[in-house]
N, C-alpha and C positions, 0 to 999 in steps of 0.2 A: 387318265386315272390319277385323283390326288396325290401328292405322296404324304405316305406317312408320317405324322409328325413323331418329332425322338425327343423322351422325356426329355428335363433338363438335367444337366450336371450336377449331382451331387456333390454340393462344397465338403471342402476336407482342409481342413485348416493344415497351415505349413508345423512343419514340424521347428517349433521354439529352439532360435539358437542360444549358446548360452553367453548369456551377460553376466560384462566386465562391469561391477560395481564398483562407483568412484568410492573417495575414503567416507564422505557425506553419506552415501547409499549405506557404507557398511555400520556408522556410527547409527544412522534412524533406524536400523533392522534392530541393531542390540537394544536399542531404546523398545521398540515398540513389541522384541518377543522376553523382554525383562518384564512388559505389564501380562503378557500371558503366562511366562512360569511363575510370575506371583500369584495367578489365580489357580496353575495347577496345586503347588507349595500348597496355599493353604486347603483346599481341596483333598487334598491328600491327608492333610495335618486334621481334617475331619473340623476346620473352622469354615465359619462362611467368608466366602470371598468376598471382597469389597475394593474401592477404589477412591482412592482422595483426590477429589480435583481443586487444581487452585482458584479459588472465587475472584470471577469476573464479572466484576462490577466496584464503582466509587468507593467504595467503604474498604475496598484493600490495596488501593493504590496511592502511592506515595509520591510526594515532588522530591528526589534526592537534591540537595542546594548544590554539593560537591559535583555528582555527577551533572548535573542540569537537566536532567530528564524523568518523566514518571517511569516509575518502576513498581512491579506489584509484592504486595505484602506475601506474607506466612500463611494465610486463611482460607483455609480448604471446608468444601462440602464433597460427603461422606456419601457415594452412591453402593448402594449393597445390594449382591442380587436374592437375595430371602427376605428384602421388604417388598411387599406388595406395592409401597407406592413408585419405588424405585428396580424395580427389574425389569421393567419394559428400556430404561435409559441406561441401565444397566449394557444389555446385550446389545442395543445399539452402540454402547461406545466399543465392544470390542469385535462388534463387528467392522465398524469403521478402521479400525486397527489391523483386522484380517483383509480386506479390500487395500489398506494401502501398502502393507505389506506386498501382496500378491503385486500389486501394479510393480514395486521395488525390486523384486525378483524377476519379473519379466520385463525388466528395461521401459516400460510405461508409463506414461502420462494420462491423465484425463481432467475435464474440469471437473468443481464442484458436481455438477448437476450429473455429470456422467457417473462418479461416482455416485449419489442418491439412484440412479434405475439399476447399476451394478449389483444393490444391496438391497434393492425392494424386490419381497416376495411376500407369496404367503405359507407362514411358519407351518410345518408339514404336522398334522394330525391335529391342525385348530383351523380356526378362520381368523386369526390374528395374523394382520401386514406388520410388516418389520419396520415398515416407516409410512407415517399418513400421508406426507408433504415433505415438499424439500426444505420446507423451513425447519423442519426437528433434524433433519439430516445435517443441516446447516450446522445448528446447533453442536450438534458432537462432535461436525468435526473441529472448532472452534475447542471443541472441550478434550479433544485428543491432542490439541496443537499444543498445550497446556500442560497437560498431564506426559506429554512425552519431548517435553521442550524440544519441540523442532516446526520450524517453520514449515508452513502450510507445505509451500513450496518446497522442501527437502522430503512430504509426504506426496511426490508426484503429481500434488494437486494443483491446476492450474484457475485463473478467473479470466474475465472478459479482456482482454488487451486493450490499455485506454494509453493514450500519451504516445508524443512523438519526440525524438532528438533529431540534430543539424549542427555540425561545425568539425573543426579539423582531433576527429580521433577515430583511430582504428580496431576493429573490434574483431574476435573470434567468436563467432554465437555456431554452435553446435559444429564447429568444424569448418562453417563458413566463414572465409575474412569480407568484413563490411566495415567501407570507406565512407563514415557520417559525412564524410568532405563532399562527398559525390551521389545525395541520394536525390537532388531534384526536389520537384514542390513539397515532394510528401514527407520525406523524412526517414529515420529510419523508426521503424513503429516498436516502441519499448517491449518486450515480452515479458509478462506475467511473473516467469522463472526466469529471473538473471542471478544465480549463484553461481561462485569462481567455476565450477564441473562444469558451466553451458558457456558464461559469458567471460569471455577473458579480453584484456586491455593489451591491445598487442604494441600500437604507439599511440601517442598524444601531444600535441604542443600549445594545447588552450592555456589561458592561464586564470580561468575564472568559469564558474557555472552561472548561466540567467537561466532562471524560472520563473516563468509565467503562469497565470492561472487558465485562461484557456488557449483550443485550438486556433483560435478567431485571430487573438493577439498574436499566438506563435506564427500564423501562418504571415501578421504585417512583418514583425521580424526578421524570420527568413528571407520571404521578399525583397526585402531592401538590405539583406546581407550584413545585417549589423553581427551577425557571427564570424563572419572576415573580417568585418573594418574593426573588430575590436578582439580577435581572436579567440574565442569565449566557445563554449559549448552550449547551444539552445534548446531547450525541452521544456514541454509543457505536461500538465497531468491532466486534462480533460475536466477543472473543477477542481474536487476533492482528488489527488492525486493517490493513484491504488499502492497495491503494497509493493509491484514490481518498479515503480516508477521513486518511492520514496526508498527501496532498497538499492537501485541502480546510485539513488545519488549520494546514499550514505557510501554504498562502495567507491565512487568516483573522489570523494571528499577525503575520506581516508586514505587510500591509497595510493589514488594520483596527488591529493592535496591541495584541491584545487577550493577555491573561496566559494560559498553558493551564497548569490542575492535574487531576493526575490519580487515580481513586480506581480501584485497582487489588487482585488478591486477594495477600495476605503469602504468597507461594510462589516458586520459583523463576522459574515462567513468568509470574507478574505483574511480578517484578524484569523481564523479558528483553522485557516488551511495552513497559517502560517506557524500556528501555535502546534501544528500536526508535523511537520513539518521538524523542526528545534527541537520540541520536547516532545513530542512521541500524543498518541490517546490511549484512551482508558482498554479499549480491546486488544492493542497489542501492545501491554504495559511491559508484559513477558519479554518482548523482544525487540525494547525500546533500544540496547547497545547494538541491534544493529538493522536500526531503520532510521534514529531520531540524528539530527546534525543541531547542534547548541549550540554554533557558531555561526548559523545563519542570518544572514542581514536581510532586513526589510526594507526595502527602498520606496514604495508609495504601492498605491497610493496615498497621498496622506489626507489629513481633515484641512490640512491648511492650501492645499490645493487648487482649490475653486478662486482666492484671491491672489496664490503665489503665480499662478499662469494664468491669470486674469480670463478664467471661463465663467461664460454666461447661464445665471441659473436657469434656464431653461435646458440645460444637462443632467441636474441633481433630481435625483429619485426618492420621493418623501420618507423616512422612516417613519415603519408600521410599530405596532405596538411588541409584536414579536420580536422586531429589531432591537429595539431600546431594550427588551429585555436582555435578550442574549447577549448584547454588550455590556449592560450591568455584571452578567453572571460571567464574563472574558477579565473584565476587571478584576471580579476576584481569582483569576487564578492563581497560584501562589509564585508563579514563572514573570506573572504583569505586575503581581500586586506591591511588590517593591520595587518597580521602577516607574521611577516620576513621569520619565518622558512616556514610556506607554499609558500613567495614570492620565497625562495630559492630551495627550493624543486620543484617549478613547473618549475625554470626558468632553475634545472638542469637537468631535463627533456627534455626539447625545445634545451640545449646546446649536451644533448646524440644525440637528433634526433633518437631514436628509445624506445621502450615499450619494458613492461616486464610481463609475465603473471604468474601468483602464481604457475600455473602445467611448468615453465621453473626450479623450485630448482629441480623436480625430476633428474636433471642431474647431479646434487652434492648428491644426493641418493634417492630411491624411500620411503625414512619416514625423507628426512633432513628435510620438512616444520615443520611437527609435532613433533620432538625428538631435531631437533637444533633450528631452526629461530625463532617460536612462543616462544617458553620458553625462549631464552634470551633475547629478545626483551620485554617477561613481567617481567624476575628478572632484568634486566638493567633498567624499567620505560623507554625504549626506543622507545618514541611513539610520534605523532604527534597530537594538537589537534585543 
C-alpha cells in the first residue's frame, strides 16, 4: 500500500532579532523619517506636501578650484504630490524611503534590483503598478540618495561587486579578518558596501596604491608579485571602477595615506576613468568628498608611448570619430583645461589618431608593464596630475 504522502511544511519566518544599529544606521533613519514628518507637517498644516530634490545633471555642477573636485550646486526640482504630472514620482520617491528604512531597522541589505520587486505592486483599488521597470526605480533611488544625503550604501543598497585587491593589508569585512597578503590568484573581491561599520583597516604596511583599469592587467600584476617587490596595495575596477571600489580607495588614501597612481589604457575612456577617479562625475557630485582623491597621479599610459618604448604600430588601434570627440570634450574640462601638460598630452593623442591599450606592452615582453614601465615611471616621478 502507497504511503501517504504529508503536505509540506508551512514556512513561518524566524521571529526578528533585534538589531544593533551602528551610529551611520542611526544618523540615515533621522534623515530619511525627517522627509516623512515633513510630509505629515504639512499635511497636517492642510498644505500640499512636496519635496525638493537636488538637480542632477551638468547645469548644477560645479568644478571647486580649492577643493579640486565637482561638487553640485543649490538647484533643486520641486516634486509635489497634487500635480498630476508629478505624483506618480512623487510616491515612488517615499516609497523608496519606506523600503530602505525597513531594510535599516531589520539589519538588511539588498541590491538595487531587489529593492525594485520589494516595492513593485499593484496600488490596491486601481490597476496602477507602483513601478513599470527598474529603470524609474533606479531612478529614485539615485533621487533619494540626494535628497537625504546619504550614500546608496548607507541606504542598505548594495550593486554588482566589480574589482579585486592584493598586497600586504589586513582587513575587518563584517567581523571577518582578511589577509590581502594571502588571497591567491583571485584576490580579495572589493564589496560594494565598504563603509567604516562593515570595513575596518586592521593593519597595513604598503606604502602606495597601483590602480589599474582592468582585471586582465591586475591579474599580470599579481602574477609576477609586483605588490611584494615594491610593497604597494593592487586593485583594479573592472573598467569604469564602481562606487564601492572608488570609496574603498578614497578611504585607503585618507586614512591610511597612502599615494594612489594610476595605470590606465592612452584613450579617451582611460582619460575619463582617471578624471572619475581625482575629481569625482556629475552623478555622484553630491558625494564627491568622499569618493573623489585629487591627488591622484597618472602614470600612462601616455601619447608619447608608442616611440618612448619603441612599440610597433601594429599595436595602435585607430581612433573613431566618437573618440576624437570625447577627447575634444576631456580637454575642456575645467580640471585639464589649465594644465598644459594634460592640454598636450590629449592634443598628442588627437595628432597620433590612434590609442593604446596597457595589454599592447605585452609585445615588448609579457612582464615589460610590471618589471620596466610601472617602476620607472615611479623612480623617475614620471606622472601626470
Amino acid at each position: 500500500m502507497a504511503k501517504k504522502k504529508q503536505a509540506p511544511k508551512k514556512f513561518v519566518p524566524e521571529k526578528p532579532k533585534p538589531v544593533k544599529l551602528t551610529p551611520i544606521d542611526k544618523s540615515t533613519l533621522t534623515k530619511l523619517e525627517g522627509l516623512a514628518d515633513k510630509v505629515v507637517s504639512s499635511a497636517t498644516r492642510g498644505r500640499d506636501p512636496f519635496l525638493d530634490i537636488p538637480t542632477r545633471a551638468l547645469s548644477n555642477v560645479r568644478f571647486n578650484k580649492t577643493k579640486r573636485y565637482i561638487e553640485m550646486g543649490k538647484n533643486t526640482n520641486r516634486r509635489e504630490l497634487f500635480n498630476l504630472n508629478q505624483a506618480r514620482s512623487y510616491m515612488q520617491t517615499l516609497l523608496a524611503g519606506s523600503g530602505c528604512k525597513s531594510l535599516i531597522d531589520e539589519g538588511k541589505t539588498t541590491s538595487i534590483r531587489g529593492l525594485y520587486y520589494r516595492m513593485k505592486h499593484t496600488i490596491k483599488g486601481a490597476k496602477e503598478e507602483t513601478f513599470n521597470n527598474q529603470g524609474e526605480s533606479d531612478a529614485v533611488i539615485e533621487d533619494l540618495e540626494v535628497l537625504a544625503n546619504s550614500l546608496r550604501e548607507e541606504l542598505h543598497l548594495y550593486a554588482d561587486k566589480r574589482g579585486e585587491m592584493v598586497g600586504p593589508i589586513v582587513l575587518e569585512d563584517m567581523g571577518d579578518e582578511i589577509d590581502c597578503a594571502r588571497m591567491g590568484s583571485g584576490g580579495y573581491g572589493i564589496p560594494s558596501i565598504v563603509e567604516p561599520d562593515r570595513i575596518k583597516f586592521k593593519r597595513c604596511t604598503a606604502d602606495f596604491i597601483l590602480h589599474v583599469e582592468k582585471g586582465t592587467v591586475w591579474q599580470r600584476f599579481n602574477e609576477d608579485k609586483f605588490w611584494k617587490k615594491h610593497n604597494c596595495l593592487l586593485t583594479h575596477g573592472a573598467g569604469q571602477p564602481p562606487r564601492g571600489v572608488r570609496r574603498l580607495l578614497h578611504r585607503m588614501h585618507n586614512e591610511l595615506e597612502l599615494p594612489v597612481y594610476c595605470v590606465l589604457d592612452n584613450d579617451p575612456w582611460g582619460y575619463y576613468i582617471y578624471s572619475v577617479i581625482k575629481q569625482g562625475s556629475i552623478n555622484l557630485a553630491f558625494e564627491s568628498q568622499r569618493m573623489t582623491i585629487p591627488d591622484a597621479k597618472f602614470l600612462g599610459l601616455r601619447s608619447i608611448d608608442l616611440e618612448r618604448c619603441g612599440l610597433d604600430m601594429n599595436v595602435t588601434i585607430k581612433m573613431n570619430d566618437t573618440d576624437r570627440k570625447r577627447a575634444k570634450q576631456i580637454m575642456k574640462y575645467p580640471w585639464f583645461e589649465g594644465k598644459k601638460r594634460w592640454q598636450k598630452e590629449i592634443d598628442r593623442m588627437l595628432q597620433n589618431d590612434f590609442k593604446l591599450e596597457v595589454e599592447s606592452l605585452i609585445n615588448l615582453g609579457i612582464s615589460y608593464v610590471t618589471e620596466t614601465y610601472v617602476p620607472e615611471r615611479l623612480a623617475d616621478g614620471d606622472w601626470l596630475d
